[in-house]
C-alpha positions in Angstrom: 0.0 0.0 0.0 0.8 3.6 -0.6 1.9 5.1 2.4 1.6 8.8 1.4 -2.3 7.9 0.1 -2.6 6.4 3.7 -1.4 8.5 5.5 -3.8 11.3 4.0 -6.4 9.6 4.3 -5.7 9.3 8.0 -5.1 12.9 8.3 -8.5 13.6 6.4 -10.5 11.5 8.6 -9.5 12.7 11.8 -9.2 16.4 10.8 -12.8 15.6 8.9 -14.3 14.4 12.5 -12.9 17.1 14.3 -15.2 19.1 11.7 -18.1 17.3 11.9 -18.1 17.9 15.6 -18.3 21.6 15.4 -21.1 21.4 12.7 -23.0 19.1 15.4 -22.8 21.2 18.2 -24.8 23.6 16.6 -27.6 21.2 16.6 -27.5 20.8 20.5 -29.3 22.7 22.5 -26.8 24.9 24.9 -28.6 23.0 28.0 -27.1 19.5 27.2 -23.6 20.9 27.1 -23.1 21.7 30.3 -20.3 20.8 33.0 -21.1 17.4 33.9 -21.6 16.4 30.4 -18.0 18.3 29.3 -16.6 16.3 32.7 -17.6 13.2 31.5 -16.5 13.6 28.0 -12.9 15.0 29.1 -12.8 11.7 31.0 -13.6 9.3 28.1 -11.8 11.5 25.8 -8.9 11.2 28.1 -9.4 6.7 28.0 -9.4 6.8 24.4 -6.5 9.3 23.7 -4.0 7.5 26.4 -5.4 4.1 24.7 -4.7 5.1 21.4 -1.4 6.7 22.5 -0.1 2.9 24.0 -1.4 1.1 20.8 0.7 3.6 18.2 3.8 3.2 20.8 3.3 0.1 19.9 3.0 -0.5 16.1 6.1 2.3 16.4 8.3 -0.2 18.2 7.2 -3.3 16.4 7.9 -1.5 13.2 11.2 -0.2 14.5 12.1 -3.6 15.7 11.2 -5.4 12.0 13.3 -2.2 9.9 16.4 -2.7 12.5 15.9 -6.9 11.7 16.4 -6.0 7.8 19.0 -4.1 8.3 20.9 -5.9 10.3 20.1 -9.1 7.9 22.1 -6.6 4.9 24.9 -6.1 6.9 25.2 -9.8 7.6 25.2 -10.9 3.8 27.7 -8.0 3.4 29.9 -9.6 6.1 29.2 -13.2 4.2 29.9 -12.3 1.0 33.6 -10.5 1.5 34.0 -13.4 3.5 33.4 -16.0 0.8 35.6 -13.9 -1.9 38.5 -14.2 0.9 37.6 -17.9 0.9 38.1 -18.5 -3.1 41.0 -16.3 -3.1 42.3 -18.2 -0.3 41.6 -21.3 -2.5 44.1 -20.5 -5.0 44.1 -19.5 -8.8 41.8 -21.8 -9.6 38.5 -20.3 -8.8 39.5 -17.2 -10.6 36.3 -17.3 -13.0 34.0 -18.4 -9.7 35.4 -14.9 -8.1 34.3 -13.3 -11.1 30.8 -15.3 -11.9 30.2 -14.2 -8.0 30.9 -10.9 -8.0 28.6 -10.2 -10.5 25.6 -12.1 -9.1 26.6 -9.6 -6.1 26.2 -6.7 -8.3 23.3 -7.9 -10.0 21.6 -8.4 -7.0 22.4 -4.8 -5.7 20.8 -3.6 -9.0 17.4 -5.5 -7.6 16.9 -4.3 -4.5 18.2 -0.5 -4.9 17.3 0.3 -8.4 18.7 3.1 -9.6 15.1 4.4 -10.7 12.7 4.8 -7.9 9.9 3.6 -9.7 11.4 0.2 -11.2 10.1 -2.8 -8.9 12.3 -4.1 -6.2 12.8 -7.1 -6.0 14.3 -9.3 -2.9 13.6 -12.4 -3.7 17.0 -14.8 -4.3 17.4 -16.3 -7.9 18.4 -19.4 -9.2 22.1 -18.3 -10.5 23.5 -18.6 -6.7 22.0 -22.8 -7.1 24.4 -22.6 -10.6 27.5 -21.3 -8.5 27.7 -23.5 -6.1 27.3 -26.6 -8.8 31.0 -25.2 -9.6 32.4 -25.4 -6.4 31.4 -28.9 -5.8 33.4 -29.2 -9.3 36.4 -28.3 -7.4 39.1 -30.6 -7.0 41.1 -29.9 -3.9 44.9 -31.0 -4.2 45.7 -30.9 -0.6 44.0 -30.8 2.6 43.9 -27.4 3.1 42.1 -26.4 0.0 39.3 -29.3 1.0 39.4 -27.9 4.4 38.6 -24.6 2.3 36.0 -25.4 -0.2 34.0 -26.9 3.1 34.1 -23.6 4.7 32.9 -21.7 1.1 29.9 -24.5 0.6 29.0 -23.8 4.4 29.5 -19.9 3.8 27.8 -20.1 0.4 24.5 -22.3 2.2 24.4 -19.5 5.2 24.5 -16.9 3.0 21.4 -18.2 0.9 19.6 -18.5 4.0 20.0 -15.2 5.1 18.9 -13.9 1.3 15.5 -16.1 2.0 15.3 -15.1 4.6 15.1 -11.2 4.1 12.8 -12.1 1.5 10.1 -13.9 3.3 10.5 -11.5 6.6 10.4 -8.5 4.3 6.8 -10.1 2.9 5.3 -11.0 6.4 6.2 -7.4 7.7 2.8 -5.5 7.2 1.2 -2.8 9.8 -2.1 -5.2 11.1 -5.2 -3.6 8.9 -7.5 -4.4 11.5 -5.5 -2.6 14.5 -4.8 0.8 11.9 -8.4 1.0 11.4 -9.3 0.8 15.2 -6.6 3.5 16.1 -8.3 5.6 13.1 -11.6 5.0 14.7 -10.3 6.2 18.2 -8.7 9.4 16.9 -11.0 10.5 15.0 -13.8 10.1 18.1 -11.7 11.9 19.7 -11.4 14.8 17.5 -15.1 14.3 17.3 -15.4 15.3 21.1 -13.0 18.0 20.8 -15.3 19.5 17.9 -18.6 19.3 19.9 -17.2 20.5 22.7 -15.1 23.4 21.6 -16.7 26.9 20.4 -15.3 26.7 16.6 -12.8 29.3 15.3 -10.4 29.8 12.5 -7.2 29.3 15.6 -9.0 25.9 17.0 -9.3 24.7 13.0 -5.2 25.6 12.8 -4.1 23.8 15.7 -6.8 20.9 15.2 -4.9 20.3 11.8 -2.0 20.5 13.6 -2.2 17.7 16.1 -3.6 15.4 13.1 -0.8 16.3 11.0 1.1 14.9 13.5 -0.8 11.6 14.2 -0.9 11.2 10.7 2.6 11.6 10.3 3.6 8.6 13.1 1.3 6.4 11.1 3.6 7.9 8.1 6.7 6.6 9.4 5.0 3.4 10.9 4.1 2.2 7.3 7.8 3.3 5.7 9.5 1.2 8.9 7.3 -1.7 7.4 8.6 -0.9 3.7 12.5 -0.6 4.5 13.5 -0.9 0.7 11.3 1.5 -0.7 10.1 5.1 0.7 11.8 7.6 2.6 13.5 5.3 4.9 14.8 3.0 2.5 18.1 0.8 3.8 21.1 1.9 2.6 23.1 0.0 0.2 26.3 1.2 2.0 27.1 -2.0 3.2 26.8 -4.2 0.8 28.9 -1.9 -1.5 31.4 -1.8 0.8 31.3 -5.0 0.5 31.2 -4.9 -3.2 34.8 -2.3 -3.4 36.5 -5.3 -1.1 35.9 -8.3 -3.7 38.5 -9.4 -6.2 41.5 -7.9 -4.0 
């Protein structure tokens, strides 16, 4: 989903509610707004505001949680790819053309997930070429026992690292703000601002600053949904890492 379409519809809604309230206060009759009845609706306006407070604290933190698990996932397959160029080089001349063949798949997978154009489709999911590379390193011959003792360590490197890759994928699919809990938090807000407009005498300065405070809620539920979308958006990963990574193979 769109996060910038959310996200204004979020701020519509509740700025839209906060609207509606004035407009219905008109139709009350002065009488039913008195003290006991603005007592009671500071109290329950007061429930739902700290409830809905506690439940975007914590979409935040979950969100913050899953974006700091997919990066640290992109710094590990960094760490495991220089680490399996070391290995090969450390095999000896013959894997010169595996080096190579691996290096690219590297780059070509760079070129997937940070496109240089913003709107070309990201794509994390691993291909089949990695399957094809390590075909030619059971090919290898060792000579001695140190070069077995290496090729083990680059089939074990090589299997770890294809986990990791699946797994960013399918953790990168599963991450998702809960629908059901976004619309309930909605709902709450926008009650809220519903009070605030049928107990509030409406003026051009209360219209401001209720804009205001849903700009701002709107805006957490902006950066909840680009936390959730860490390879596209504003908060997109970085590709540092990985092309660090990238300037360190082949030496």
């Amino acid at each position: 989903m769109n996060s910038i379409v959310v996200t204004s519809i979020v701020f519509v809604s509740i700025l839209a509610a906060g609207l509606v309230g004035m407009a219905v206060r008109r139709a009350i009759p002065a009488d039913r707004l008195g003290s006991s009845e603005k007592e009671v609706a500071r109290l329950v306006t007061g429930l739902m505001t700290t409830m809905a407070a506690i439940v975007l604290g914590m979409l935040v933190s979950s969100a913050k949680g899953s974006y700091d698990a997919r990066m640290n996932e992109v710094a590990e397959i960094s760490s495991q790819v220089v680490t399996i160029d070391r290995l090969l080089s450390k095999y000896g001349t013959e894997t010169g053309e595996i080096r190579a063949q691996f290096r690219l798949l590297v780059e070509a997978s760079v070129n997937r997930i940070w496109p240089a154009q913003a709107p070309v489709h990201v794509e994390l999911k691993p291909r089949d070429e990695g399957e094809i590379l390590v075909d030619q390193l059971r090919l290898l011959a060792p000579k001695n026992d140190a070069q077995a003792e290496v090729k083990a360590q680059i089939l074990h490197m090589i299997v770890e690292l294809r986990e990791t890759q699946w797994l960013l994928f399918l953790k990168s699919q599963q991450s998702a703000i809960p629908i059901p809990l976004l619309l309930v938090v909605v709902t709450w807000l926008a009650l809220i601002y519903f009070s605030f407009g049928v107990f509030t005498q409406p003026s051009s300065t209360i219209i401001v600053t209720l804009a205001v405070g849903a700009l701002a809620v709107s805006t957490a539920v902006l950066i909840i949904l680009e936390l959730y979308t860490p390879f596209r958006g504003v908060l997109r990963i970085s590709s540092e890492p990985i092309l660090a990574a990238l300037s360190q193979m082949g030496r």
